[in-house]
N, C-alpha and C positions, 0 to 999 in steps of 0.2 A: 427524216430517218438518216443516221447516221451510219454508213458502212464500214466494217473493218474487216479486212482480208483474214484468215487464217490457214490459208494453204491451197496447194493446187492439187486437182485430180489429176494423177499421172497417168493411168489405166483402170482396167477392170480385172474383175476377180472372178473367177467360176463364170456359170452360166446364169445365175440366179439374182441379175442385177448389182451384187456387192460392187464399191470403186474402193480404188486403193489411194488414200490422200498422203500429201507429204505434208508437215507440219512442223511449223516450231515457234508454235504459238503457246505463250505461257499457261495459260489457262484451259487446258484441254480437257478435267476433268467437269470441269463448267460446259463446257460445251458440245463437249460428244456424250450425249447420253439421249435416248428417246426423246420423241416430242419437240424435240429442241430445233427448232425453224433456222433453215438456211438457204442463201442465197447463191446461185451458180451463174457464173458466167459476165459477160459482157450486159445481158441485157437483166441479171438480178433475177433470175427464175428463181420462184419462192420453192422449198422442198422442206418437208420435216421428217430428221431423222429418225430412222425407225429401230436400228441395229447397230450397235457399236460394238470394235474390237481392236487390240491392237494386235500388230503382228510384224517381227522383223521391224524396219525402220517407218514403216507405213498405218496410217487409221486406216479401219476399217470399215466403210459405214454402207447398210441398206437405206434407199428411200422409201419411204410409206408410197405403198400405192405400184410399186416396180418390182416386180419380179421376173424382170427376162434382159438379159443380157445386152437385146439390141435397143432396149428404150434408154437405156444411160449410155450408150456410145456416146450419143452427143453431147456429153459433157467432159467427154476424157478434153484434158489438154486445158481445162478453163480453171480458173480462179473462185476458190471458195470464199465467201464474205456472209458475216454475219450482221443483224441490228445490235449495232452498238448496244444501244438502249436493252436489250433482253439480257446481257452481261450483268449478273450482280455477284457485284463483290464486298467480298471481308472490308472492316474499317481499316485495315493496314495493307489492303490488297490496290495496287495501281498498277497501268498499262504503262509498256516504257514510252509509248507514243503521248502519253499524257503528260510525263515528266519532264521533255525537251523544253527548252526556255526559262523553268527554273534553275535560280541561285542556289550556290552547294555553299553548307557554311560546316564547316569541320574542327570539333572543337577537341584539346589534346592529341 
């Protein structure tokens, strides 16, 4: 399994589990949406999300299974990462981490 970051939990939102992520990950319409399995933390805690929003400069997301404020504390401050592999993209769609090391060839 291959991991790719896409952002870190800054805080939390309300009382009702919500975190608030910072992101600036290309593909975020891929990836915040229900169901969509993520990994938190140092040690890859599995979570699939349950609620997405955006709001101001931050996503918005519930975990499946959390509804209380104090069971997501422990993830304020960590790093979100996702399986590479569950990304599927467009035939013209690439990650810029994919494209480093390629030759640019620019014609006219």
């Amino acid at each position: 399994m291959e991991y790719l970051c896409i952002g870190k939990i800054v805080n939390t939102h309300g009382i009702k589990g919500e975190v608030r992520l910072l992101s600036n990950f290309q593909y975020k319409e891929k990836v915040f949406t229900p169901n969509f399995n993520i990994y938190i933390g140092k040690t890859k805690a599995k979570e699939t999300i349950n609620t997405y929003r955006h709001h101001k400069q931050f996503e918005m997301i519930t975990i499946k299974g959390i509804t209380n404020i104090n069971d997501v504390l422990k993830y304020k401050g960590e790093k979100v990462y996702i399986d590479k592999s569950d990304l599927k993209l467009g035939i013209n769609e690439f990650l810029d981490e994919d494209l480093i090391g390629f030759n640019v060839i620019i014609e006219n």
